[in-house]
N, C-alpha and C positions, 0 to 999 in steps of 0.2 A: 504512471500517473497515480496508482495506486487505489484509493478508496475514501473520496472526499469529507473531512469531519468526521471519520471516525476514531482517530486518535481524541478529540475531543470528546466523544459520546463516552466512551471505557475510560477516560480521562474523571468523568463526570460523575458516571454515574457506577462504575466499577472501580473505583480506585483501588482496589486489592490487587486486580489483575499485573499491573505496575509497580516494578521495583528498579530499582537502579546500583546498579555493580564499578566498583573499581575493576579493570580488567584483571588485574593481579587474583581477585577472588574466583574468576570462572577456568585457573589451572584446571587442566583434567579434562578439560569438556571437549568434544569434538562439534563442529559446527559445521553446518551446510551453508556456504555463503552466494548468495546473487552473483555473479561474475560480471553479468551487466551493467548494473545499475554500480558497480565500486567502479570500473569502465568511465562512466559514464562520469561518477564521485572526480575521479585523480585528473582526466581531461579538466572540470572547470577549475577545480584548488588547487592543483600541484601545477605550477605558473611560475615566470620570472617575474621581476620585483616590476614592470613595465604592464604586467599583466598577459606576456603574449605567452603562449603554451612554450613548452622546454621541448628544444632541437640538437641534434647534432650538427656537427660541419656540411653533412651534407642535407640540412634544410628538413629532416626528418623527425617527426613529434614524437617524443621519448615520455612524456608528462606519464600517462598511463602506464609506461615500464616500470618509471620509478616507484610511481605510488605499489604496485603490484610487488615491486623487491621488497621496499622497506617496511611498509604496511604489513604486509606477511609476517617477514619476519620477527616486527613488532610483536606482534597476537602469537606467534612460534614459541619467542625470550619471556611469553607469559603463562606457557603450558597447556597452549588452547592447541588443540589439531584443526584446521580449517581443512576444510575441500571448497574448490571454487564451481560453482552450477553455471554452466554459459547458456546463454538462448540456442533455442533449436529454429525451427520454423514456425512461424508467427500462424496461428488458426486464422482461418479468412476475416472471423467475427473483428481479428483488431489490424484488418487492415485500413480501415475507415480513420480510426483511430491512428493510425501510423502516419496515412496521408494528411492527417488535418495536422500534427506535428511539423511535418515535413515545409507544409505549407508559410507556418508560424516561423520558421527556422530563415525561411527565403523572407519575411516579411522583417524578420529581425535583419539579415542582411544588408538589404535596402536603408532601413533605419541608422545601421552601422555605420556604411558609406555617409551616409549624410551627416553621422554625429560626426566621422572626421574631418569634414569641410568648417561647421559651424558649433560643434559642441563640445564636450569636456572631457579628460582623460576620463573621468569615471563614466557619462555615459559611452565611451567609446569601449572600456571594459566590459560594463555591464550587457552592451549588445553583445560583443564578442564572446561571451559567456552562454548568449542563449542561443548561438549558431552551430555550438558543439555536438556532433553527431559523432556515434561509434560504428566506425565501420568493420566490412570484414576482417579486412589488415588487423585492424589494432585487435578483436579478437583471434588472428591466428597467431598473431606476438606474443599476444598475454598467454595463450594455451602453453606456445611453445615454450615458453618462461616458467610457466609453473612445472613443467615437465621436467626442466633442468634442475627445479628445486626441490624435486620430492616430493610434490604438494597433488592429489587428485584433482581432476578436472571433468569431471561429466557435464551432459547437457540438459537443457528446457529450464533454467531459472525458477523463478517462485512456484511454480507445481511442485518440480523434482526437490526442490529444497524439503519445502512441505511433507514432502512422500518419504523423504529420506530422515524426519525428525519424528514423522506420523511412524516407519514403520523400524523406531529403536536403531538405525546405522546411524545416526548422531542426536546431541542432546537438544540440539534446536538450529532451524534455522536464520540465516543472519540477511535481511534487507533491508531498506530502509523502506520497500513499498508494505502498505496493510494488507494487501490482496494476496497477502503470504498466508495470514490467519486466515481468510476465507478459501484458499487451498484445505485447512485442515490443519497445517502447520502446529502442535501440542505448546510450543514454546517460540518464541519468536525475539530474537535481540536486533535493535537497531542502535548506530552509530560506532558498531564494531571495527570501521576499516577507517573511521577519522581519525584526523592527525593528532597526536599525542597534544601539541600545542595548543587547542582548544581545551584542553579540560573537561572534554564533553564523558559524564559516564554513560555506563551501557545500559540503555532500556531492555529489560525485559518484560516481556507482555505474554502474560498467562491467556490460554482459549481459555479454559475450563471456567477459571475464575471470571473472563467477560462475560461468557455467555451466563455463570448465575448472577452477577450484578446487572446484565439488562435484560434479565428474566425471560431468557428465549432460548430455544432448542438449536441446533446448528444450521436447519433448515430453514430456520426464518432468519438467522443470524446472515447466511449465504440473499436471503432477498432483500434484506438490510440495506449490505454492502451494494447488491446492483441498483435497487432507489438512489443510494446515495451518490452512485456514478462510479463506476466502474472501467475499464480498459478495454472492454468489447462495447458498450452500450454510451451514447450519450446521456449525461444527469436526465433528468424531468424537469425543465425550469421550475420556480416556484418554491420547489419542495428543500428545506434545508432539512440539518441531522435532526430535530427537535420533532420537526411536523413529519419527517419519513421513520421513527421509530415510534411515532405517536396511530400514525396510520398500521403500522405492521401490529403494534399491540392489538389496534380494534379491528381489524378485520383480520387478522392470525397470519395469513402470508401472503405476498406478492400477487396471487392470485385473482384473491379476494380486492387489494388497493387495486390492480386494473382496472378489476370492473365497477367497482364504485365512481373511482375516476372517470372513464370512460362515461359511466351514465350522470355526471357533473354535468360534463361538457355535452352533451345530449341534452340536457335540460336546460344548458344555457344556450345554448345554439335554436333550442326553441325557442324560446322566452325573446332572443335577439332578433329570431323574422318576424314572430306576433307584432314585434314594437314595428317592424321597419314594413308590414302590410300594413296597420293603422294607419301611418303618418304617410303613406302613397295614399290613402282612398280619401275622398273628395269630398270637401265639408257638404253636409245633406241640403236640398231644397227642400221647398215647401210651395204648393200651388196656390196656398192662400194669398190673396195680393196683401202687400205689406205697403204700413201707409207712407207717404212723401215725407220725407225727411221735417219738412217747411211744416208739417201738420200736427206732427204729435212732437213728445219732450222723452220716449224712451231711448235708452242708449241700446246700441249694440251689445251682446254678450259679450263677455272680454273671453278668447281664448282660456282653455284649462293648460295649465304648465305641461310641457312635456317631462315624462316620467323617467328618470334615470336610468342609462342602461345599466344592468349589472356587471358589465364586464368592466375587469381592472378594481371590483370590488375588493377582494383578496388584501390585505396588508403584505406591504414587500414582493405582492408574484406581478407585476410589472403589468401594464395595461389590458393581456390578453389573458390575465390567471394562470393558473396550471394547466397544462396541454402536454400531453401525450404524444412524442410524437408518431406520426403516422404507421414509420416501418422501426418496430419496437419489438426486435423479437426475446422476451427475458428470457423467454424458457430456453432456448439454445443456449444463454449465456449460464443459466444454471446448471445445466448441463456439464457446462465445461468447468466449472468449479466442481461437480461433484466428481466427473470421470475426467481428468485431462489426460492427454495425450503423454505419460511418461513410462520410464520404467517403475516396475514396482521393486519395493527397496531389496527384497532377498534377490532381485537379479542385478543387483550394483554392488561391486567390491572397492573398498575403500581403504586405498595402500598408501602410506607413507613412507617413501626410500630416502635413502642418502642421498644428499642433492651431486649435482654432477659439476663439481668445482672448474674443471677444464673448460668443459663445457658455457657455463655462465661467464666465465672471461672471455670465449672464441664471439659470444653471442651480443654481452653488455661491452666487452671492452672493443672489441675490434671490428665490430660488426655496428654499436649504436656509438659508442663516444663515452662511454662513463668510466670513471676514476679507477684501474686496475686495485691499488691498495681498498678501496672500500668495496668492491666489490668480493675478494677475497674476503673481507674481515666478515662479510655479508652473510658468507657463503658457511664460512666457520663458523658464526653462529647458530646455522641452519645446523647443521651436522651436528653440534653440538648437543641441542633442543630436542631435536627429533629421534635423537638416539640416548637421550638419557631416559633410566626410567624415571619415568615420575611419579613424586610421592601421588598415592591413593587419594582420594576424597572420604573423608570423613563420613559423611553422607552415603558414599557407596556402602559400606558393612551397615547398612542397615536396611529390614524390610517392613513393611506395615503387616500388621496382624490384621485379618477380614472382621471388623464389626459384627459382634453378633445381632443376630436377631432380638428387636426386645419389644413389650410386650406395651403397645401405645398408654394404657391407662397407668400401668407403671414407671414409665418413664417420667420422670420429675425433672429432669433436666433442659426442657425443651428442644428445640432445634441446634440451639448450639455443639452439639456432639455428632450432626447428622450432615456435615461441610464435604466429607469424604467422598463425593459421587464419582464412582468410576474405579479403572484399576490402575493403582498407584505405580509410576514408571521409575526404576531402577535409576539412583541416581537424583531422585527429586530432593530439591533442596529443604522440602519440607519434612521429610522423613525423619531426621535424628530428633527436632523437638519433639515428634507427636511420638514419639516410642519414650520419650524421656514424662509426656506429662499423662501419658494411658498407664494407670499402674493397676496391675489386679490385683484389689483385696482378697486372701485367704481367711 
């Protein structure tokens, strides 16, 4: 699912953080890639021209194999080393989360069926699309297949991505979910395993540079993302990216918006029995006898209007405002973004072998149904790729010099020369300008 509206929010108000690459420029880089979520990619777009997923003769879904061969290789004949991250075992926190998936999947189902009695090739597609689920199989296919090709495969997805760009074993990790960057993740590229045919380039999304364009530390950056809806936690209705980054400013983090929130809805929840005893109690007597109608010319007092409730005051949070719900645990959930459950990177080795030529034809050709001739020609480009060296990056021979200390009332310069926070990672593609426009006068 990812991390709702924050591609918009860094979008908006960090635009540094975002750049956008021809693959051809990221030769040299090695990448941690999602394994699930490309899974998850080649299942709904790598399809036949009817829309139904790709089979062999024996009725067997290959859609994922292929994407997995050629896709590769693509990113390989580009000079990128990939490793692919598979899920490990889901924390309890996103089982909730799994089921209510699972649930939507059987409800797309139903819908499916019915678009094929009474509806259109496309809506008959477009269910068919949202009932795709990866199963074990197809990740112990995909593993087995990258084995044959030479390609690493370790496990737990967007954490271990994270952990493995966070601790220098590659230059970034590659998903398309945000809740890569709230792992920790340094660099993060999405649309890296899309099909060359779209024309789509490669987003890269700076942490460093988000978090100083929406002026936050990593810690509130991490409460951010679970406001905004997260994969362990349901959203907070009400609250869109505007009004939960507005709240995190003014109360500093997660903590603090609880319990503000929290005492909202206490003061409205007062305010709603005050009105609803009023309007139960009993308009007053009075023992004075009051005269016959027939006798005098005064009217009755007219009722006072009844007073608006304030609920459903809120513009856009829907009749009942913002509400919390009841079993909302964030702190576990921040928890798990800051410690998750992976290896840390010095205990992950990251090998790239000759792929096993025999092998991917006993496997793709006579085992799933694909083309012997392209599977070879497949395979020889793998071997090719992986065993040339490749030219260096430009950017590598170069390191930053440590900013000296300087002296605030002398500094004339303003903040403009003061962008560098943190320690510059080997390889950063910002390195060759800034050694080119830092010159020291003698």
């Amino acid at each position: 699912m990812g991390i709702k509206g924050l591609t918009g929010l860094i979008s908006e108000l960090a635009p540094a953080a975002i750049r956008e690459h021809d693959i051809k420029t990221l030769f040299g880089r090695k990448v941690a890639i999602d394994a699930s979520m490309s899974i998850y990619q080649f299942l709904i777009a790598v399809r036949q021209k009817d829309g139904e997923l790709l089979t062999n003769d024996a009725g067997e879904t290959t859609s994922h194999l292929m994407g997995f061969f050629y896709r590769t290789i693509r990113i390989v004949e580009n000079g990128i080393k990939p490793a692919y991250v598979f899920d490990g075992k889901p924390p309890e926190m996103k089982k909730g989360v799994l089921s209510k998936r699972f649930e939507r999947r059987e409800e797309a189902k139903e819908e499916g069926e019915e678009a094929k009695e009474t509806g259109t090739a496309e809506d008959i597609d477009r269910f068919s699309r949202r009932t795709v689920k990866v199963t074990k199989e197809h990740n112990e296919e995909c593993r087995k297949l990258l084995k044959l090709m030479g390609i690493p495969a370790p496990s737990e997805a967007e954490a271990q991505c994270a952990e493995l760009a966070r601790g220098g074993k590659v230059y970034a990790a590659g998903s398309e979910d945000m809740d890569t960057l709230t792992f920790s993740a340094p660099i993060l590229f999405r649309h890296l395993t899309f099909s060359e045919a779209k024309k789509q380039p490669i987003s890269e999304i700076n942490l460093q540079a988000a978090l100083d364009g929406l002026a936050m530390d990593m810690s509130q950056f991490i409460d951010l993302c679970i406001l905004l809806g997260c994969d362990y936690l349901e959203p907070i209705k009400g609250i869109g990216p505007k009004t939960a980054l507005k709240l995190i400013r003014e109360y500093k983090d997660l903590k603090g918006v609880v319990a503000h929130l929290r005492e909202k809805e206490a003061e409205k929840a007062a305010v709603a029995k005050s009105e609803d005893e009023s309007e139960a109690e009993p308009a007053p007597t009075s023992d004075v006898e009051q005269p016959d109608d027939s006798e005098g010319e005064e009217e009755a007092p007219k009722p006072k209007p009844k007073r608006k409730s304030a609920k459903g005051k809120g513009k856009g949070k829907g009749k009942g405002g913002v509400r919390i719900p009841e079993d909302w645990p964030w702190e576990q959930a921040k928890e798990l973004f800051l410690k998750p459950d992976v290896l840390s990177a010095d205990q992950v080795e990251l090998e790239w072998k000759n792929p096993d030529i025999e092998g991917l034809v006993q496997f793709l050709v006579t085992e799933k149904g694909f083309s012997e001739e392209r599977v070879r020609k497949g395979a020889e480009k793998l071997q090719k790729f992986l065993n040339s060296k490749q030219q260096g990056r430009l950017d590598g021979f170069f390191s930053v010099k440590p900013k000296e200390k300087t002296d605030p009332k002398k500094d004339t310069k303003g903040k403009a020369d003061a962008k560098g926070k943190g320690t510059k990672r080997k390889g950063d593609d910002k390195a060759e300008s800034s050694t080119k426009t830092k010159k020291t006068k003698k």
